[in-house]
PASEBA-1860 file (N, C-alpha, C; in nm, 3 decimals):
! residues 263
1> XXXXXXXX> -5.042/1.164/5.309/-4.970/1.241/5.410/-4.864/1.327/5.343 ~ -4.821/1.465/5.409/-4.736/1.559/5.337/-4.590/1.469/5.402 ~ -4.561/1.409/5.502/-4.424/1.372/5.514/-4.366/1.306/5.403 ~ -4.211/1.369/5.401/-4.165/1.324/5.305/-4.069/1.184/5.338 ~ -4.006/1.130/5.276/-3.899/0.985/5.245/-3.810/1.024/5.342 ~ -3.796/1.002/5.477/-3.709/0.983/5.588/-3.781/1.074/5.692 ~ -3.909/1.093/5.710/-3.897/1.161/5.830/-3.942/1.084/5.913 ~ -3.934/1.123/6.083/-3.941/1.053/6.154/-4.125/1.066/6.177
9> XXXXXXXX> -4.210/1.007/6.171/-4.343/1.033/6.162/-4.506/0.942/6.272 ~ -4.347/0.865/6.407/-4.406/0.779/6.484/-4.353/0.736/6.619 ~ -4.368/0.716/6.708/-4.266/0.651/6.835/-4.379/0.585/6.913 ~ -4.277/0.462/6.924/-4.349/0.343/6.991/-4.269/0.288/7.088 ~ -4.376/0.290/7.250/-4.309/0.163/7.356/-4.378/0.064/7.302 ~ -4.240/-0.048/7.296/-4.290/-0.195/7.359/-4.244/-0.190/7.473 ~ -4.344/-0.250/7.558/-4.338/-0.258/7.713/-4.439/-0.393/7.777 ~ -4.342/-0.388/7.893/-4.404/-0.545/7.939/-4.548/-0.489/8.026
17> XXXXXXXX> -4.580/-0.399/8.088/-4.675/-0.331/8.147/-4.765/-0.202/8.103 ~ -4.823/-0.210/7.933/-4.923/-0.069/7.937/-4.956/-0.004/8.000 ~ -5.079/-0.077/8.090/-5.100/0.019/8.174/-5.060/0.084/8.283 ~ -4.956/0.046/8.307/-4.831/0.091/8.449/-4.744/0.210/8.335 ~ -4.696/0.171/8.250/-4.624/0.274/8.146/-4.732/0.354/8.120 ~ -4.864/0.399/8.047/-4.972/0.488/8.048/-4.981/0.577/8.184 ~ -4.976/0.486/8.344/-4.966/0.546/8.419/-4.855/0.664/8.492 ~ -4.733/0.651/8.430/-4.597/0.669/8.425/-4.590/0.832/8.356
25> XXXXXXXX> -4.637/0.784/8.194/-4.566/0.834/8.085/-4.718/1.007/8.079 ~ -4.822/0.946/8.125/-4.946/1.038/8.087/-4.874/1.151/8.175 ~ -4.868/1.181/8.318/-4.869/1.266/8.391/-4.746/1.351/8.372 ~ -4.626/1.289/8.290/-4.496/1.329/8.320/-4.540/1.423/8.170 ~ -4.581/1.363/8.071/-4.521/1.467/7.954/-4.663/1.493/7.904 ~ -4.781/1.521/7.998/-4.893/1.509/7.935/-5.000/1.443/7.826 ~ -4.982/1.360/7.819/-4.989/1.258/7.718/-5.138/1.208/7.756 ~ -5.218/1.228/7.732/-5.375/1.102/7.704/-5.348/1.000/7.587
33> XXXXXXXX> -5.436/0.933/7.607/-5.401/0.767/7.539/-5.563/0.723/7.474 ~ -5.588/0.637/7.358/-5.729/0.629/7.322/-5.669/0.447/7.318 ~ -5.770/0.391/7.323/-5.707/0.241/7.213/-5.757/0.240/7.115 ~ -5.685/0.160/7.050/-5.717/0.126/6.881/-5.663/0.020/6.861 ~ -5.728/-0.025/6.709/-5.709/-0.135/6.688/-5.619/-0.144/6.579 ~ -5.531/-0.202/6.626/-5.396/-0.250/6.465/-5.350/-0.398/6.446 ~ -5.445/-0.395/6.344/-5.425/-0.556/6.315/-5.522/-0.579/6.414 ~ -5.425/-0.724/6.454/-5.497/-0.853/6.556/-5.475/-0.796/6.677
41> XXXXXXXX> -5.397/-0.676/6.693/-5.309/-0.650/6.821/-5.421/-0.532/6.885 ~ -5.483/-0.521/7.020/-5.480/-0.428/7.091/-5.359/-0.279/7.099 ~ -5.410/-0.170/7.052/-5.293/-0.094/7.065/-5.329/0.049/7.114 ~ -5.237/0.110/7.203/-5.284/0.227/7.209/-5.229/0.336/7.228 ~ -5.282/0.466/7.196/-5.250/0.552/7.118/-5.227/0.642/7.176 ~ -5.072/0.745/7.149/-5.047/0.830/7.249/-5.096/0.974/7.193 ~ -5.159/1.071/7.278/-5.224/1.187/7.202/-5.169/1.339/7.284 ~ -5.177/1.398/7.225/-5.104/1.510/7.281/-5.181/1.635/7.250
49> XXXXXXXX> -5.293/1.647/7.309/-5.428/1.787/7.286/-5.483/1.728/7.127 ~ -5.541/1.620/7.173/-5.582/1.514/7.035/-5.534/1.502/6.946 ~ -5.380/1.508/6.901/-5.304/1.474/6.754/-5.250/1.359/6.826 ~ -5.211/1.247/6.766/-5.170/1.124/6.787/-5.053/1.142/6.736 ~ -4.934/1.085/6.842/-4.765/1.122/6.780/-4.698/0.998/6.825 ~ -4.794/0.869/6.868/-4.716/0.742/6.917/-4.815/0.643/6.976 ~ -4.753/0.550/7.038/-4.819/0.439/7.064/-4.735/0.316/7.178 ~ -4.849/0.275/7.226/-4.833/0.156/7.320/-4.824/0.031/7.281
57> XXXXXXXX> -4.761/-0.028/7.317/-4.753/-0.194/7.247/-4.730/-0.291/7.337 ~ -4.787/-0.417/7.407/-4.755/-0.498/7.525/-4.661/-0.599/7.405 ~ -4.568/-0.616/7.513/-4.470/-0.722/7.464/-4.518/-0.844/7.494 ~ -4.544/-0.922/7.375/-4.566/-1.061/7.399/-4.480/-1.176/7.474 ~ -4.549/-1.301/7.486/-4.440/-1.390/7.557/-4.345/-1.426/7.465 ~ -4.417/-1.440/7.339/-4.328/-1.494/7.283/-4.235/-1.378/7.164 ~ -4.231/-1.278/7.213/-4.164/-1.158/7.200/-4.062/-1.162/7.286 ~ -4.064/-1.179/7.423/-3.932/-1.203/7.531/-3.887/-1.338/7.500
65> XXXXXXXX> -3.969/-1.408/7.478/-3.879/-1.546/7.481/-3.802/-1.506/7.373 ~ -3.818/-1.489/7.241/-3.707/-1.417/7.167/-3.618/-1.312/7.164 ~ -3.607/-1.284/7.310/-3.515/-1.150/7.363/-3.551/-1.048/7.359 ~ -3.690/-0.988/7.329/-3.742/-0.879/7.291/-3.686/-0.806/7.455 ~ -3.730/-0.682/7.490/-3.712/-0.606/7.596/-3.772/-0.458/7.579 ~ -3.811/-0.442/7.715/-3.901/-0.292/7.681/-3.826/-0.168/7.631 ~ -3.846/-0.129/7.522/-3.804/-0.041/7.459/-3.879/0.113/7.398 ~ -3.805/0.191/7.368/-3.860/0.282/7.242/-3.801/0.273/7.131
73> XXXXXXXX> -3.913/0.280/6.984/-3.873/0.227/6.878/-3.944/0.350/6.787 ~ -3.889/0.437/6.686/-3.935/0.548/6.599/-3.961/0.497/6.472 ~ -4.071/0.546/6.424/-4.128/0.495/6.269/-4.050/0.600/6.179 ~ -3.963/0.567/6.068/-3.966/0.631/5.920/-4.051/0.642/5.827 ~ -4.109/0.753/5.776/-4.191/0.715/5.652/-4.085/0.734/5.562 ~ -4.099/0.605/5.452/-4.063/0.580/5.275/-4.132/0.585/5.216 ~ -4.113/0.586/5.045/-4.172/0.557/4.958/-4.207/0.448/4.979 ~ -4.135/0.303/4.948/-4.149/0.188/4.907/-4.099/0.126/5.005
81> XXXXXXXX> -4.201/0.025/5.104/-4.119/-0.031/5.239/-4.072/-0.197/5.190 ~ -4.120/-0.221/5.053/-4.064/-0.313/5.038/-3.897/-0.328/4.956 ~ -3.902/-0.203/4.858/-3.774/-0.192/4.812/-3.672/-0.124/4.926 ~ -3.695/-0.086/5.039/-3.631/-0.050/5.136/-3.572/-0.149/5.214 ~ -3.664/-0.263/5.250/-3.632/-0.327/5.303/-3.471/-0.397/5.242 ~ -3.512/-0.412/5.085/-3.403/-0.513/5.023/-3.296/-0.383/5.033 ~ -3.296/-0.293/5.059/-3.163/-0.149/5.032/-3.136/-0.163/5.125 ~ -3.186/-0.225/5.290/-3.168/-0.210/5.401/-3.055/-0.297/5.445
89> XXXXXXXX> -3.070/-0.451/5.354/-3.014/-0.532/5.368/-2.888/-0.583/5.267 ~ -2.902/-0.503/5.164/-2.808/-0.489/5.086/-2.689/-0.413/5.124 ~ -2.719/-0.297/5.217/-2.652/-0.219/5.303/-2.557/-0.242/5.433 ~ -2.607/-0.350/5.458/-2.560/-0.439/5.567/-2.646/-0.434/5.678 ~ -2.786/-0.417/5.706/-2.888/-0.394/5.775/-2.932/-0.544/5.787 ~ -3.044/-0.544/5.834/-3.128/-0.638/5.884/-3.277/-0.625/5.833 ~ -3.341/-0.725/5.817/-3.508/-0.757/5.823/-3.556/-0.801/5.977 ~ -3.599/-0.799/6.077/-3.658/-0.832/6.132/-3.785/-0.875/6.166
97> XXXXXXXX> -3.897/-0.788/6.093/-4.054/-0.832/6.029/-4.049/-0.750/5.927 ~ -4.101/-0.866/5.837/-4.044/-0.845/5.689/-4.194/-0.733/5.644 ~ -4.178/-0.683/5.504/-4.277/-0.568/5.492/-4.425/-0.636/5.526 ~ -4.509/-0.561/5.608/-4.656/-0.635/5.575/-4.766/-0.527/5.647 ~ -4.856/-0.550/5.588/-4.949/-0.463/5.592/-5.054/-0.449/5.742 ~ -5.109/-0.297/5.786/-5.198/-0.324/5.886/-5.351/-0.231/5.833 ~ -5.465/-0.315/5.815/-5.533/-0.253/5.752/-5.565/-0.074/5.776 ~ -5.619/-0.011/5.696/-5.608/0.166/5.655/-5.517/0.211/5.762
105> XXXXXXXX> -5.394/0.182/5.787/-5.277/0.222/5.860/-5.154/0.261/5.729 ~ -5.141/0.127/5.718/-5.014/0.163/5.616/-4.922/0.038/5.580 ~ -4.854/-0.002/5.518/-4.721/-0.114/5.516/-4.588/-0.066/5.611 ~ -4.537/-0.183/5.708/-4.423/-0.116/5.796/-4.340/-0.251/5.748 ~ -4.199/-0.260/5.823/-4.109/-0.319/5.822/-4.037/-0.319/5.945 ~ -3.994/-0.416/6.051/-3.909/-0.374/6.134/-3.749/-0.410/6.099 ~ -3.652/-0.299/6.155/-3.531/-0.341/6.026/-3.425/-0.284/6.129 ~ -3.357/-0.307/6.092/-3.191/-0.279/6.145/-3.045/-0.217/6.095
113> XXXXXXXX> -3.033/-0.111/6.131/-2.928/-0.063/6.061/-2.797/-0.146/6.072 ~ -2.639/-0.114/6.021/-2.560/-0.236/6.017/-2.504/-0.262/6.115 ~ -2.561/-0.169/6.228/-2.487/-0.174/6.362/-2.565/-0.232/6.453 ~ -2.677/-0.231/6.389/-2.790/-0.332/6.511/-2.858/-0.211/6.572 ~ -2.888/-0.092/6.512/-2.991/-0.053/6.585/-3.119/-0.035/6.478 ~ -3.238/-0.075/6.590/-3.382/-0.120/6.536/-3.445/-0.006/6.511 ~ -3.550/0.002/6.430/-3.621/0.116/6.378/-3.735/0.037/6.253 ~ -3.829/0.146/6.269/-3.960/0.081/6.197/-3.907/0.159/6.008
121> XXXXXXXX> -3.997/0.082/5.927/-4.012/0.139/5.802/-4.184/0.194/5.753 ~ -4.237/0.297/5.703/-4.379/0.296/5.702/-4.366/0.343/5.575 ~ -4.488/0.319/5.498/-4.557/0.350/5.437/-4.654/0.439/5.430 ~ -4.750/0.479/5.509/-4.863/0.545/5.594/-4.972/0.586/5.505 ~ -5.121/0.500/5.542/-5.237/0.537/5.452/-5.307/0.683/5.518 ~ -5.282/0.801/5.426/-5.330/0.911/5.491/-5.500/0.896/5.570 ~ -5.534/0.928/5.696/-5.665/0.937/5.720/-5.798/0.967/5.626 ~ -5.908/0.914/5.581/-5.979/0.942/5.505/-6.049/1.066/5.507
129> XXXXXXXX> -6.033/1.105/5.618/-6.070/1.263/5.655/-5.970/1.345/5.658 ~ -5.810/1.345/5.626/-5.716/1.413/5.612/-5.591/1.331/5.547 ~ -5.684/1.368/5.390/-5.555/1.339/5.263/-5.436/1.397/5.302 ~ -5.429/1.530/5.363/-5.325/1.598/5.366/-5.238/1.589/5.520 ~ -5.271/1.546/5.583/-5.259/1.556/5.692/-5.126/1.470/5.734 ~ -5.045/1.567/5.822/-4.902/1.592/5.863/-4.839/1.536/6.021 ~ -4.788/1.433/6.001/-4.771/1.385/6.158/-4.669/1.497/6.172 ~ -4.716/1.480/6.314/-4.630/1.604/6.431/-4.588/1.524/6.529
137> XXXXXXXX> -4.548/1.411/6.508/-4.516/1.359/6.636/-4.336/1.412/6.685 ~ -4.275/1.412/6.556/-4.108/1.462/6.569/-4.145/1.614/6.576 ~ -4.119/1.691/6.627/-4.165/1.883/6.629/-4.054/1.912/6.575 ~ -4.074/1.922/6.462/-3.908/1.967/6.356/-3.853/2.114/6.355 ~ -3.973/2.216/6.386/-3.992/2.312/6.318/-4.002/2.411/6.459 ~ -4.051/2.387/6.569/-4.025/2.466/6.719/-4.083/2.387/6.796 ~ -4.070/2.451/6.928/-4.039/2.328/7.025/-4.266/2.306/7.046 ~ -4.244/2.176/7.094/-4.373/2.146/7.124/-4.383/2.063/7.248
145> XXXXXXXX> -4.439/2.067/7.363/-4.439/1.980/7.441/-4.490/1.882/7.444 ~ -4.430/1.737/7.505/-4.489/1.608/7.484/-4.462/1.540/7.345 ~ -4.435/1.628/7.260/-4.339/1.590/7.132/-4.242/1.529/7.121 ~ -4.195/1.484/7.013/-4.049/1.452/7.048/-3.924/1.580/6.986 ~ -3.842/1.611/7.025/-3.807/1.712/7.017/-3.643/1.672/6.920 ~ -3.590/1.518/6.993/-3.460/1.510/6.959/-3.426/1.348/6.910 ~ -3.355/1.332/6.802/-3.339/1.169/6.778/-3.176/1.141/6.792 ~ -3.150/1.105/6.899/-3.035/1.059/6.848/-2.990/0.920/6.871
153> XXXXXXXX> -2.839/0.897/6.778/-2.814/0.730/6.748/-2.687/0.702/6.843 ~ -2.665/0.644/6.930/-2.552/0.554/6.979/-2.534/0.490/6.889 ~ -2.412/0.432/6.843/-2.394/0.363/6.706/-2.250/0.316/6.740 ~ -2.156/0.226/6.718/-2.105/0.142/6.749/-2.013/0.165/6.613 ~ -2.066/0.230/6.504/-1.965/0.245/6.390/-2.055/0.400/6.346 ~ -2.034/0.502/6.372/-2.068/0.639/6.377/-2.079/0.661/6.224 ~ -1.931/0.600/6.175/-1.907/0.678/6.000/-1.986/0.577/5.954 ~ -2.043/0.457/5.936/-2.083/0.399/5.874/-2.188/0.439/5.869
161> XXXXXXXX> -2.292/0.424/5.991/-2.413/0.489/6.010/-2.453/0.612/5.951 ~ -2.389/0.705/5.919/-2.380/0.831/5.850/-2.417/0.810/5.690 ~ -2.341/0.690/5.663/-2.340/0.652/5.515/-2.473/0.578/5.520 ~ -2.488/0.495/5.593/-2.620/0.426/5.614/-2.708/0.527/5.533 ~ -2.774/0.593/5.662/-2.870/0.686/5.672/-2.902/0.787/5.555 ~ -2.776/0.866/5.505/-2.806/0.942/5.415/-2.806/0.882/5.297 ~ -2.746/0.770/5.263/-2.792/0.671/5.101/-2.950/0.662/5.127 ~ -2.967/0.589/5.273/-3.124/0.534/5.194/-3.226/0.638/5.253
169> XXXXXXXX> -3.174/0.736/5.293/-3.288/0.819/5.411/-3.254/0.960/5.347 ~ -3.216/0.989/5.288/-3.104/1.120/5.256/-3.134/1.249/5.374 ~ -3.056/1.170/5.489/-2.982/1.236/5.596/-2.881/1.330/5.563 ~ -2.865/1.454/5.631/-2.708/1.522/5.579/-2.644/1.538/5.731 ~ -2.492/1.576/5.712/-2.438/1.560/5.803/-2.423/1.755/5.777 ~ -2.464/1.785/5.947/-2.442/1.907/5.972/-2.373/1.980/6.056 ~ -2.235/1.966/6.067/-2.191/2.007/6.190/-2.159/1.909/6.283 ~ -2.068/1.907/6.396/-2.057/1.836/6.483/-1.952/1.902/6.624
177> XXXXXXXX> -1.943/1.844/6.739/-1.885/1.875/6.856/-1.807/1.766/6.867 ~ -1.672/1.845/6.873/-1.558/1.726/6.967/-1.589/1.722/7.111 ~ -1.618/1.610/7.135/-1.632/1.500/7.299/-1.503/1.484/7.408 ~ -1.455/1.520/7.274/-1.338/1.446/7.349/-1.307/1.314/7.313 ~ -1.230/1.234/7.408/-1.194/1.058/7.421/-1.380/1.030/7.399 ~ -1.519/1.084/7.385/-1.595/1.023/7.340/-1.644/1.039/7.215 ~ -1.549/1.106/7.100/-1.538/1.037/6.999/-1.679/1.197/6.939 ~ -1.729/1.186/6.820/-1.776/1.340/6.750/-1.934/1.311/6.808
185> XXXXXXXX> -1.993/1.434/6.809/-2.111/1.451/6.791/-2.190/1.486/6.703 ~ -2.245/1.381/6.616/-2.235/1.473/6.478/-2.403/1.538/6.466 ~ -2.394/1.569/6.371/-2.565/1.684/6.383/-2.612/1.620/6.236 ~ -2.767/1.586/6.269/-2.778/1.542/6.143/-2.945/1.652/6.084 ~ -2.945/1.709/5.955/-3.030/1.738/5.892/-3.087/1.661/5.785 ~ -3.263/1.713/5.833/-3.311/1.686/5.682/-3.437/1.767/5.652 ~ -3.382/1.902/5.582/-3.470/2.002/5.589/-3.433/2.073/5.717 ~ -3.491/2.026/5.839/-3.490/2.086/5.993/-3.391/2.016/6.070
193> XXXXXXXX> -3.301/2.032/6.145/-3.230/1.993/6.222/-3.304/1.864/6.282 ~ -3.260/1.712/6.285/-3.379/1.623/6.372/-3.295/1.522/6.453 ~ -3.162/1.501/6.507/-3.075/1.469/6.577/-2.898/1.468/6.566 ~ -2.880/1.381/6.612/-2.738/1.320/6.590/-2.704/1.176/6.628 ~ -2.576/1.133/6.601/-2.505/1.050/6.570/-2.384/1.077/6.645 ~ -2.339/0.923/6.734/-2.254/0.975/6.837/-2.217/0.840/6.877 ~ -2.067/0.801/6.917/-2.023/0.667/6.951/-2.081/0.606/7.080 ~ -2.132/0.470/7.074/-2.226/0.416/7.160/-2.109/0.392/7.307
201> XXXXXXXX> -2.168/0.366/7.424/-2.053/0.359/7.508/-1.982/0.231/7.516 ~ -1.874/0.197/7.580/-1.894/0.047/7.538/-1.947/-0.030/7.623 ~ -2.008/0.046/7.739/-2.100/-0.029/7.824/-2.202/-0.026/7.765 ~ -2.261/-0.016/7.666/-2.391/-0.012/7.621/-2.375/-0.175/7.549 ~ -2.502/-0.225/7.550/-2.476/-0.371/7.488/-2.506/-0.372/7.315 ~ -2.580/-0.269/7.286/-2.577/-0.268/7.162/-2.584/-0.109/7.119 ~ -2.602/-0.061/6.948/-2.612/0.025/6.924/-2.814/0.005/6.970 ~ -2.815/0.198/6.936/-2.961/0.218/6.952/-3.022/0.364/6.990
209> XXXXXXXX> -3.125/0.370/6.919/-3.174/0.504/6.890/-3.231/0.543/7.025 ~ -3.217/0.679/7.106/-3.252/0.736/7.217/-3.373/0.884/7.187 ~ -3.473/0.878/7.194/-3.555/0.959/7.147/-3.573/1.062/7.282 ~ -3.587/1.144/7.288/-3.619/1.326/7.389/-3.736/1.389/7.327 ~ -3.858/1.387/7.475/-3.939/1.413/7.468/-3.964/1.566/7.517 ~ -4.034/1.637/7.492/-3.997/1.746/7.562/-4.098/1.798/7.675 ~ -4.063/1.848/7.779/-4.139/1.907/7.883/-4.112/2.045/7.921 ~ -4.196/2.051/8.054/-4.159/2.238/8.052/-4.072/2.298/8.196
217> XXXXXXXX> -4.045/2.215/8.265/-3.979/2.200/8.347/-3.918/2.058/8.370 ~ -3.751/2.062/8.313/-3.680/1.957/8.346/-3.648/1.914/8.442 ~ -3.610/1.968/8.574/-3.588/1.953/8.727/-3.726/1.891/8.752 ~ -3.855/1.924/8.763/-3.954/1.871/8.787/-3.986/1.736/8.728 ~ -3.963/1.742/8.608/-3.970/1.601/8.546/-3.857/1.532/8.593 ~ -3.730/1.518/8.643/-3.677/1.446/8.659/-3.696/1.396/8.797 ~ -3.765/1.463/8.906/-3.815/1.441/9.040/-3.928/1.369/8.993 ~ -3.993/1.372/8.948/-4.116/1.297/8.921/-4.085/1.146/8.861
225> XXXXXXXX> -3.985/1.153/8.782/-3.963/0.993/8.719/-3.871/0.895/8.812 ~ -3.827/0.998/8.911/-3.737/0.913/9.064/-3.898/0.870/9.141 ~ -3.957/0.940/9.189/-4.022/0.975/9.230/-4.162/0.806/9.155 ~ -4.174/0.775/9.058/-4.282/0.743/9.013/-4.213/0.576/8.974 ~ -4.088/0.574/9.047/-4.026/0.418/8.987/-3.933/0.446/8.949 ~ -3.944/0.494/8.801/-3.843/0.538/8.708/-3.654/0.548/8.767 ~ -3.574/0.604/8.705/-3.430/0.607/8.744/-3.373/0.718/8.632 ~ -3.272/0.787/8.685/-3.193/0.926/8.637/-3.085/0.844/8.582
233> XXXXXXXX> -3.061/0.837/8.460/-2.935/0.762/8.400/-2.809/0.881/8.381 ~ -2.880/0.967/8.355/-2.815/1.114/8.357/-2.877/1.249/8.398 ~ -2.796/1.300/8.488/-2.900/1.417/8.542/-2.877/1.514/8.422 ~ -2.971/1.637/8.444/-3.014/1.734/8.404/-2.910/1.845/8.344 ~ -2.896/1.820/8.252/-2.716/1.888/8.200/-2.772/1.991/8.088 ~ -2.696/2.119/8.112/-2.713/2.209/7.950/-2.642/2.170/7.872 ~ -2.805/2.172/7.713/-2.735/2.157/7.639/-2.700/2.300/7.537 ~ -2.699/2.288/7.385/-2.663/2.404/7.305/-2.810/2.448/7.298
241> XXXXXXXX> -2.783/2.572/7.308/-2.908/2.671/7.316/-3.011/2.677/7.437 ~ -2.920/2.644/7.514/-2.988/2.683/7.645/-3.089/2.592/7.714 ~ -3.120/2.493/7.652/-3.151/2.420/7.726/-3.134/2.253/7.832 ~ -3.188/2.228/7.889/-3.125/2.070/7.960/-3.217/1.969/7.938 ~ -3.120/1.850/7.919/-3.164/1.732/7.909/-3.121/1.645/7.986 ~ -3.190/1.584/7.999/-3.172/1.436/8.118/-3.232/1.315/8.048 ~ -3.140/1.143/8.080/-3.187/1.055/8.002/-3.235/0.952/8.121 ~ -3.339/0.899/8.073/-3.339/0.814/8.217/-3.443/0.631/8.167
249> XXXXXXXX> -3.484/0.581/8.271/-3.561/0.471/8.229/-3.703/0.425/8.297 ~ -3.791/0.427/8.270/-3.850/0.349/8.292/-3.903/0.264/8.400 ~ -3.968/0.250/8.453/-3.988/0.139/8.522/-4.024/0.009/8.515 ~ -4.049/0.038/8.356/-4.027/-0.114/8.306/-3.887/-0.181/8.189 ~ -3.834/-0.068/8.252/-3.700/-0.086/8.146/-3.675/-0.021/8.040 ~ -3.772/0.028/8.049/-3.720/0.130/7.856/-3.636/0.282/7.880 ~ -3.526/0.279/7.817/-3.481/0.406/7.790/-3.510/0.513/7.760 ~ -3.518/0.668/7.774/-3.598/0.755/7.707/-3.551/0.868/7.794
257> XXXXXXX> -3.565/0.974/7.708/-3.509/1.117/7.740/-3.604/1.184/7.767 ~ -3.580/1.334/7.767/-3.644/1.430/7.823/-3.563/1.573/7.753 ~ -3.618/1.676/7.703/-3.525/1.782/7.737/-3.646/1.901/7.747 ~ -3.622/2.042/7.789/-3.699/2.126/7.855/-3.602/2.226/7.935 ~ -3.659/2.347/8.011/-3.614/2.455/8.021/-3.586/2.378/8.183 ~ -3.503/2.471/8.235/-3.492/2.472/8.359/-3.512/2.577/8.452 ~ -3.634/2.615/8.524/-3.670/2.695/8.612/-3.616/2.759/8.682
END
């Protein structure tokens, strides 16, 4: 694969209901779904005019009995997911599933930055029919719909996370917006502009990464996710460069954005 050592190159629900989330998630941001097989696990695959940019995952029982909860979770590709792991934790991070392999997929890691927010580590075995071949699931480069468009971190220690990220990810810090009493917005590059970094609220129970998907009408998508179960955590606000975003959840609990033009 052409991705290089920190890009974002994956996004995954765990969710207590697939096929209620498939039913949810297909119509709102256009999304078709195939299954596949990873590992031992049933899994399936989110596609966007047939490029694959994510995936479905049912949360096990014994995934909640260990506190798991429906979430979205973004893959990194590294070099080395096992010397990452030990940089992860040397760093003040976490192991959560330690490096291990899923056959002609790749080696992952699930891991934790020092603030407690979760994120995958990959490796990635390029397709045997495309040595070269370039996930598009993050749209780094112009906007794409059903993509993901935006990453950003609630983080609970902002400057640390900064240091985090760019030691083992070589993140740069680009710019940022005063909030106000909510503390910087910072902009993070690598190569292409691919989110920010921003103090978590303190109603939030932990730190954690919020991913924005993009659509083509935001007002419509946000009627549709009231509309389909779902809930408006934040309405439809401009952002820089003209466009709006809205963050909302799930109907099975998972967090997740949106941003897109407004009609």
């Amino acid at each position: 694969m052409t991705n290089k050592h920190g890009d974002f190159i994956w996004y995954e629900l765990m969710t207590g209901d697939v096929g209620a989330a498939q039913q949810f998630y297909g119509p709102l941001l256009g999304w078709d779904f195939a299954e596949s097989g990873a590992g031992d696990m049933a899994y399936r695959e989110i596609l966007v005019d047939g490029n694959p940019i994510g995936g479905l995952m049912a949360l096990t029982r014994e995934m909640t009995e260990s506190g798991a909860e429906p979430c979205w979770l973004g893959y990194i590709t590294v070099e080395d997911v096992d010397r990452m792991a030990e940089a992860i934790q040397s760093a003040g991070g976490s192991v959560h599933l330690s490096p291990r392999d899923i056959p002609e997929v790749g080696r992952f890691a699930l891991v934790t930055d020092p603030s407690g927010a979760m994120f995958y580590v990959m490796k990635p075995i390029p397709p045997a029919d495309g040595p070269d071949f370039t996930s598009m699931a993050f749209a780094a480069t112009e906007p794409m719909l059903g993509h993901c468009a935006w990453n950003e971190l609630a983080s609970s220690d902002p400057e640390r996370a900064l240091n985090f990220y760019h030691d083992l990810l070589g993140w740069e810090k680009d710019g940022e917006i005063d909030m106000g009493p909510m503390g910087k917005y910072e902009f993070l590059r690598h190569d292409h502009m691919i989110g920010a970094i921003m103090p978590k609220a303190e109603t939030s129970p932990t730190s954690a990464w919020t991913f924005y998907f993009r659509v083509a009408d935001i007002d419509a998508a946000a009627t549709r996710i009231e509309q389909e179960g779902g809930r408006i955590l934040q309405p439809p606000i401009e952002i820089p460069g003209g466009d709006h975003a809205t963050i909302a959840m799930d109907p099975q609990g998972a967090r997740f954005a949106l941003v897109g033009t407004r009609k």
